[in-house]
Structure formats: C-alpha cells, structure tokens
C-alpha positions in Angstrom: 0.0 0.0 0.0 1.4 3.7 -1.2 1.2 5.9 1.6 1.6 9.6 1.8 4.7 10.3 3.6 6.9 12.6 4.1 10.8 13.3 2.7 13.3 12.4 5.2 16.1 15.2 6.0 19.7 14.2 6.5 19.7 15.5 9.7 17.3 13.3 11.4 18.2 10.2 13.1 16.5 7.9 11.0 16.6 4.2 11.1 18.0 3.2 7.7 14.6 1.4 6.5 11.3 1.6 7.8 10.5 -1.2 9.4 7.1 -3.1 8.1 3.8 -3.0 9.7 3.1 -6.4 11.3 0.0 -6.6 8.6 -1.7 -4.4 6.3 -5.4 -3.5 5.4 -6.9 -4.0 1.5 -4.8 -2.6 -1.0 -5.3 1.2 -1.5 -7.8 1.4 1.6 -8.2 4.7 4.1 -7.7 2.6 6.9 -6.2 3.2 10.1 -4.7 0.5 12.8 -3.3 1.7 16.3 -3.7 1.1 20.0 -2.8 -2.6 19.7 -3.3 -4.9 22.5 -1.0 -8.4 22.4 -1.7 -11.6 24.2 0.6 -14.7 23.6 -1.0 -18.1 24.4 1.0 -21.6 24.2 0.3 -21.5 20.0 -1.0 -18.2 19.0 -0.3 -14.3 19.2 -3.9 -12.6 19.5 -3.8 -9.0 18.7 -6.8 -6.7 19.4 -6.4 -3.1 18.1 -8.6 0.0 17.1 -9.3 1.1 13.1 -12.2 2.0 11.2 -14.4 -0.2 9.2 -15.2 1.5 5.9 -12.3 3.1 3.9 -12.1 6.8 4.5 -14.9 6.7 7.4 -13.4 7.7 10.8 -15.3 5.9 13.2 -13.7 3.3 15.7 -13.7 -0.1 16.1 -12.4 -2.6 17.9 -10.7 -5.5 15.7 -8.8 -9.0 16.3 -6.8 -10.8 14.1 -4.5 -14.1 15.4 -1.5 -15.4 14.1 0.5 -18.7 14.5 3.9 -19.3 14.1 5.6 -20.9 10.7 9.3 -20.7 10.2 10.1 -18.8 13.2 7.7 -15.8 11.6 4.0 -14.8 12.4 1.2 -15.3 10.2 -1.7 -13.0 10.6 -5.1 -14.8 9.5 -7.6 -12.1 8.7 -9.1 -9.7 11.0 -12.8 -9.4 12.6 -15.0 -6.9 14.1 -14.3 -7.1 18.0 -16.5 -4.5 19.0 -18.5 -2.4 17.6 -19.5 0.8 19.0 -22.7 1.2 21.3 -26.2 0.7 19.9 -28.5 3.1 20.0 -27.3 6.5 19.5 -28.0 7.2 23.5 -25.5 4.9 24.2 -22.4 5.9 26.4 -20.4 4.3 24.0 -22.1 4.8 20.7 -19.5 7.2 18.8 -15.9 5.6 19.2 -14.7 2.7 20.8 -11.1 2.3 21.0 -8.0 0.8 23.0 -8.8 -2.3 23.6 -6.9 -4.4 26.7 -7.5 -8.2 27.5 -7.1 -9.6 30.4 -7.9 -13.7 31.7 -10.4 -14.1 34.9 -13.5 -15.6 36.2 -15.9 -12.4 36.1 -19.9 -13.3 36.5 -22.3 -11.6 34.3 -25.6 -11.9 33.2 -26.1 -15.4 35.0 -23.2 -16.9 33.3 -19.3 -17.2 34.5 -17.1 -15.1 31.4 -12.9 -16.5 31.4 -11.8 -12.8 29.7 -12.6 -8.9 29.9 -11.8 -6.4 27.3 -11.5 -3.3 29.1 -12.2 -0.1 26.3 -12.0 3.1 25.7 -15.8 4.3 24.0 -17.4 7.7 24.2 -21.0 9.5 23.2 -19.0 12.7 21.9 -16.6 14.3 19.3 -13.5 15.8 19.7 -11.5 13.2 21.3 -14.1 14.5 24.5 -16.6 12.3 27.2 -14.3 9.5 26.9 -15.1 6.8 29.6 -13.6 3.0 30.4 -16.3 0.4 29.7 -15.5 -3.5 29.8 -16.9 -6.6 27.6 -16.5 -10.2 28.5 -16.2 -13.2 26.6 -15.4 -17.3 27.2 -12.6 -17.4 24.7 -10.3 -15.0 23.1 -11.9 -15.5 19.8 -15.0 -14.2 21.0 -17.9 -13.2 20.9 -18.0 -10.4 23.2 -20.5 -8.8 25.2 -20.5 -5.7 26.4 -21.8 -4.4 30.2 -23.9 -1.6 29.3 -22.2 1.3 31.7 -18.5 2.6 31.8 -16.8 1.2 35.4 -14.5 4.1 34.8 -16.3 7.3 34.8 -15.7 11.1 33.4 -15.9 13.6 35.7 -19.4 14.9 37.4 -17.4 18.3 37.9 -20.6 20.9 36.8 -18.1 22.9 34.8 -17.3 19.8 32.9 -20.7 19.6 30.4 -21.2 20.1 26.7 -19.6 23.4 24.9 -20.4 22.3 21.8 -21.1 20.8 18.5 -19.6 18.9 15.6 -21.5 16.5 13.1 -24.4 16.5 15.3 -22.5 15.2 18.0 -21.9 16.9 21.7 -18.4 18.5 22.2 -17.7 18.0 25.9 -15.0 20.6 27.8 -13.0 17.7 28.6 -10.9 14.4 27.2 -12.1 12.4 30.0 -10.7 8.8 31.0 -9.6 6.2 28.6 -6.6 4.5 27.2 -7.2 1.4 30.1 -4.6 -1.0 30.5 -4.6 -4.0 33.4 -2.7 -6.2 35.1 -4.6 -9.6 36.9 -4.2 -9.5 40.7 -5.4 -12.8 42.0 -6.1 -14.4 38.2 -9.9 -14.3 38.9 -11.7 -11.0 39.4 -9.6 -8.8 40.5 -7.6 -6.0 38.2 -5.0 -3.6 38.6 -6.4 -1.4 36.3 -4.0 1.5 34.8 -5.6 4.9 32.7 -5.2 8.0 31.4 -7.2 11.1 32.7 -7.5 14.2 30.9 -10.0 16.1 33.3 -8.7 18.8 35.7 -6.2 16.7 36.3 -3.6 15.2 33.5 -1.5 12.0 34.3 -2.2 8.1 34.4 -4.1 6.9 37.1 -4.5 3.0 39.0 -6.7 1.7 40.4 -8.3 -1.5 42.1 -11.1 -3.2 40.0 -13.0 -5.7 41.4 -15.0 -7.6 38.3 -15.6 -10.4 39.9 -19.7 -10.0 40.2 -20.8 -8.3 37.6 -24.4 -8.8 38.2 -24.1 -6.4 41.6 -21.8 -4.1 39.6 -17.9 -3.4 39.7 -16.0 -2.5 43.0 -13.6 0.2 42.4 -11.2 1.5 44.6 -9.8 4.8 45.3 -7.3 6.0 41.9 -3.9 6.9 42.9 -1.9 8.6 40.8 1.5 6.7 38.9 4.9 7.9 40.2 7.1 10.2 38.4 10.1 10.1 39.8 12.6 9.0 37.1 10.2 9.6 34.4 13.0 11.6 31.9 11.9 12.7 28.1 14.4 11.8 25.5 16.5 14.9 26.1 16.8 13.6 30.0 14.2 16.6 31.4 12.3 15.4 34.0 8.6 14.5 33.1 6.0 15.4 35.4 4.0 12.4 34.2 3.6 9.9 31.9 0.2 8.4 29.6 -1.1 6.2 27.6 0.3 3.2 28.9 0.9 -0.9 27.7 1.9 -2.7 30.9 3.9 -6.2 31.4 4.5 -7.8 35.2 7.5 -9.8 35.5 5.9 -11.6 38.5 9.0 -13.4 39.5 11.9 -11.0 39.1 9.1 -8.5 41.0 9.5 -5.7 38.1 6.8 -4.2 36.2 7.5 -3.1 32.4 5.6 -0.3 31.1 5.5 1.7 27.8 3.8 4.9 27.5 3.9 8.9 26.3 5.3 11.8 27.5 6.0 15.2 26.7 5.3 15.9 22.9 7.3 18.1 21.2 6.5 20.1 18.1 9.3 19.3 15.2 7.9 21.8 13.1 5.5 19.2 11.3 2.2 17.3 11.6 0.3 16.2 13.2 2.3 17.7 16.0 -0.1 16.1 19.1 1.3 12.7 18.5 4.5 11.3 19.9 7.8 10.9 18.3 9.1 7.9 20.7 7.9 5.7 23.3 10.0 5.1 26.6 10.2 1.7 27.5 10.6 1.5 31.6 10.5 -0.5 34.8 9.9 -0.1 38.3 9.8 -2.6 41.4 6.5 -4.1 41.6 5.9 -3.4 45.4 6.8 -0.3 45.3 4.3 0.6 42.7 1.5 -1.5 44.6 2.2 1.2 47.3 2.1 4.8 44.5 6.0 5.0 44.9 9.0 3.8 43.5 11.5 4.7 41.0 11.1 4.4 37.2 14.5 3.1 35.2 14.4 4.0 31.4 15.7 1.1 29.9 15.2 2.6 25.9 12.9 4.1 23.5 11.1 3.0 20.3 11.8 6.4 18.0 12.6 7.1 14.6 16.1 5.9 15.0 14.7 2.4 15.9 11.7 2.4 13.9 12.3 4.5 11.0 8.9 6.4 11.8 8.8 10.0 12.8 5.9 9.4 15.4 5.6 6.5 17.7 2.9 5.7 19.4 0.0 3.9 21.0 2.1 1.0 22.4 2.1 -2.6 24.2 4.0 -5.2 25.7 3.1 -8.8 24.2 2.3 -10.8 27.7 0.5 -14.1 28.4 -3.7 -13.9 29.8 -3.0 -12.5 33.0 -0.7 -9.8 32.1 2.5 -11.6 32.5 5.2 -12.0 30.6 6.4 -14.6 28.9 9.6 -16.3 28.9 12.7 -14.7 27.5 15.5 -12.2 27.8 13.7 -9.6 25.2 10.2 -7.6 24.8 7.9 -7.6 22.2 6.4 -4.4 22.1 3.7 -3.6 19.3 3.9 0.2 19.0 1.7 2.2 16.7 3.9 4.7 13.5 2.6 7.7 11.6 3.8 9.5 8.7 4.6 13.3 9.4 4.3 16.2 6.7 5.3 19.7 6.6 2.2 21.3 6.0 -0.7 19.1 7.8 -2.8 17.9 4.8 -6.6 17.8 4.1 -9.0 15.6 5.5 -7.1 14.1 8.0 -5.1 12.4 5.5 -2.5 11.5 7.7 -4.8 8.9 9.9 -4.1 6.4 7.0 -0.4 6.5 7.8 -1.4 4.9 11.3 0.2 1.0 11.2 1.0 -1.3 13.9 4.5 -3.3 14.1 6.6 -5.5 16.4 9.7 -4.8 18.1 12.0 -6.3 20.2 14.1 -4.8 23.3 16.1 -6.4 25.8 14.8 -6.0 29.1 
C-alpha cells in the first residue's frame, strides 16, 4: 500500500529502513490501525487493536486478528469486528470505541461465568471528549464479546465539565475524560490492577483496584492513585511530570513491572504535532508501585532511529492472559507509526499512515 509520507532530511536520526507494519489492510484502503493490545497463548499471538471499518470513514472499532507461528515468523489470519460501538445513538459508547486491553479471569455476568474482559475506551461525543472505560466479557479469546452496558471508569461529574459544543451533530464535551485502560490480573480471577489515562482537571495516568468479579451487583472500584514520576525523563533527559497512555507487562517473579507509555510531545515543526515521536520503554519494582512510589529506570525508546517512523505511538508489551510475561531475555512491544508532513494535509489524510509493528528490546 502507497502511503503519503513525508521526505526524510539528512539530519534526522533515521533508522536506515522503515520497518514493516506487522499486517496491512486491503490494498489502496483509508484505513487506520493503532492502539494494539497483544496476548501470547502456548500457539498463537492474539492482537486486538482500534481502526475504522469503511475506507475513508473515521469511526472506531475494535478489531482482532490471530497469528500462528511458521518458520520462526507470524502469520496473521484475517481480521474481525471485536466490537463495535454502542447501539442506539444514547448509548455511552455509541461514537468511538477504541484501546482495547484483554485480560484472563472468572468475572460473572448476566447469570453466566465469562474467562476474559476487554476493558475499552468508548465515548458518546466528538472531539476526542466524554471518553469513559467500559468493559466486555467473553469465554474465549476468539470471542464473541458482550459488552456491560455502563462505563466502570467514569468522566468527571465536575458541573463545569458539560457540553460546549457541536460537531456532526455530536456533543463536544469541555473535557478528554478517561480512557486508554490498561490491566494487570491480581489474583487471576476478578480482580484487576487497572491503569488509565485522565484528561479532566487533572492530566496523568491513574490506577486503580477493580474488582469484576460480580458483575451482576456491579464493579467495586477502589480509590485511583496517581502513577509515580520520579525518574520519568523525556528523550533529552528533562524530568517528566508524568507519563500516559500506557501498555503494561509484570515480570511476576523478578518482582518488576514493564511499562510503555507517552510523554511530553514536542513540536518538530511538522504534523500532526499532538502525537509522539518515541515511546519510553521502563521498569519499576512491583511493590513499590503496589504502594504509588518507586522509582522508574528507562531502559530505551522506540523512535525514529529504531523504527524508522517520525511518530511512535500507541504502544504494548506482548504478555500471556493474566498480564505476564512470557519467557525470555527480550520484549515484544507492538507500537503504533505515523507519517509526518510539513504542511498538515486535508482531510485528515494523515490517519491512513497509522500501522501497527513488532519490536524487540532487551529487558
């Protein structure tokens, strides 16, 4: 697929090639694929991820596509339709649903016992606003999945934060909300260490307890604390004041937890200029985070350099149903590129540049 990209300059640190999207959409489609969430079971490699379903049509979905391995390389079968978005139009989740994050448990719903939840980003609004964290269940990772029908992670009731507008008959809400979930299994039944972003009054990635054990009473969430951010450095070594958007990984027996997320965003001069050019990858002792402190180590980043992408986004360590990871001395992390231009074209053109592709870091 030809996409619209921009020239490279000699002066930017540049990977010599671009490295390839882990799998494409149809030939010459306006497609988008980002937000990836990667599972590896004892055969397969289940990814679920958000793009739109009609070429050209921005409107998210939640997709899933599974690969097995031949010849010490993935092979992607084709993709299908997750999620869709809520149903009808009042729906809290009826515009977008997006970043999808699976996680293995016993969780009761509706009468019946699910084995997996697919926490979810949706909203009811345009503008990237009114963004909430809802949850689906299913008794495979193949699906089907069916949705609760309320967000367990909700925007703020803060009077000042209503609608201030319009756009394509949809309500523009003052703020981003919560989203972006990502989870870690606590006692590999219920219970969820549940990680988000928060764009409210407040900025920064939030945890939380999650207790989705009993559906049918509702979910039992605990009081968010905020991540720590000491160590958190950008790529010049500034200190961060925080850090979103996160893909997390627990290394249950070395007691570390791997995380990949995004900073600070700096303009470059080109567009879109509110997306990230790299992604740290970073650690920090598991009970110290189980307590809001500790001490993040940067132990890389996924940039142009490494990529051959000018932005880097959207990212995820590969771990096993529970939110472990699996054995070996490197990560798999499935990190979402863009193109960049110098003069941000029409139409949002640049949304088709959005791919999804695998790398490997040493821990």
């Amino acid at each position: 697929m030809a996409l619209m990209l921009p020239l490279l300059t000699a002066t930017e640190p540049y990977a010599r090639t671009r490295l390839s999207p882990a799998f494409e959409p149809p030939e010459n489609a306006r497609v988008y694929n980002y937000a990836p969430c990667l599972v590896r079971t004892r055969d397969a490699l289940h990814v679920w991820y958000c793009a739109n379903k009609t070429s050209g049509d921005i409107t998210d979905y939640l997709f899933h596509r599974k690969a097995t391995r031949r010849g010490g390389t993935w092979v992607w079968g084709p993709e299908d339709v997750a999620l869709d978005h809520g149903s009808p139009r009042t729906a809290w989740d009826s515009r977008h649903v997006c970043d999808p994050e699976v996680v293995a448990g016993r969780f009761r719903f509706r009468g019946q016992t699910w084995t997996h939840a697919m926490l979810y980003l949706g909203c009811d609004a345009e503008s990237s606003t009114h963004n909430q964290v809802g949850v689906a269940f299913a008794k495979s990772l193949d699906g089907p999945w069916t949705r609760y029908p309320d967000p367990i992670i909700r925007y703020t009731d803060a009077p000042e934060a209503g609608v201030v507008g319009e756009y394509f008959a949809w309500p523009v809400y003052r703020y981003w909300g919560v989203g972006q979930p990502a989870a870690i299994s606590l006692d590999k039944r219920g219970k969820l260490l549940v990680f988000y972003s928060r764009g409210e009054d407040v900025w920064g990635e939030m945890m939380v307890e999650a207790d989705l054990s009993d559906m049918d009473r509702g979910p039992v969430i605990g009081e968010p604390k905020p991540l720590p951010s000491e160590g958190l450095l950008d790529e010049r070594g500034g200190a961060l004041p925080a850090i979103m958007n996160v893909g997390v990984a627990l290394d249950e027996g070395a007691g570390i937890l791997y995380l990949v997320g995004e900073g600070r965003v700096r303009s470059d001069g080109r567009h879109p200029d509110f997306i990230s050019a790299d992604v740290p990858l970073m650690s920090i002792p598991w009970k110290d985070l189980r307590k809001g402190a500790g001490t993040w180590k940067i132990l890389g980043r996924l940039d142009a350099a490494r990529t051959g992408w000018p932005r880097n986004h959207n990212a995820a360590i590969m771990k096993d149903v529970w939110g472990r990871l699996p054995s070996g001395k490197a990560l798999t992390i499935g990190v979402s590129w863009a193109g960049a231009y110098d003069a941000l074209p029409p139409n949002f053109e640049w949304l088709w540049t959005y791919r999804i592709g695998l790398v490997d870091m040493p821990r």
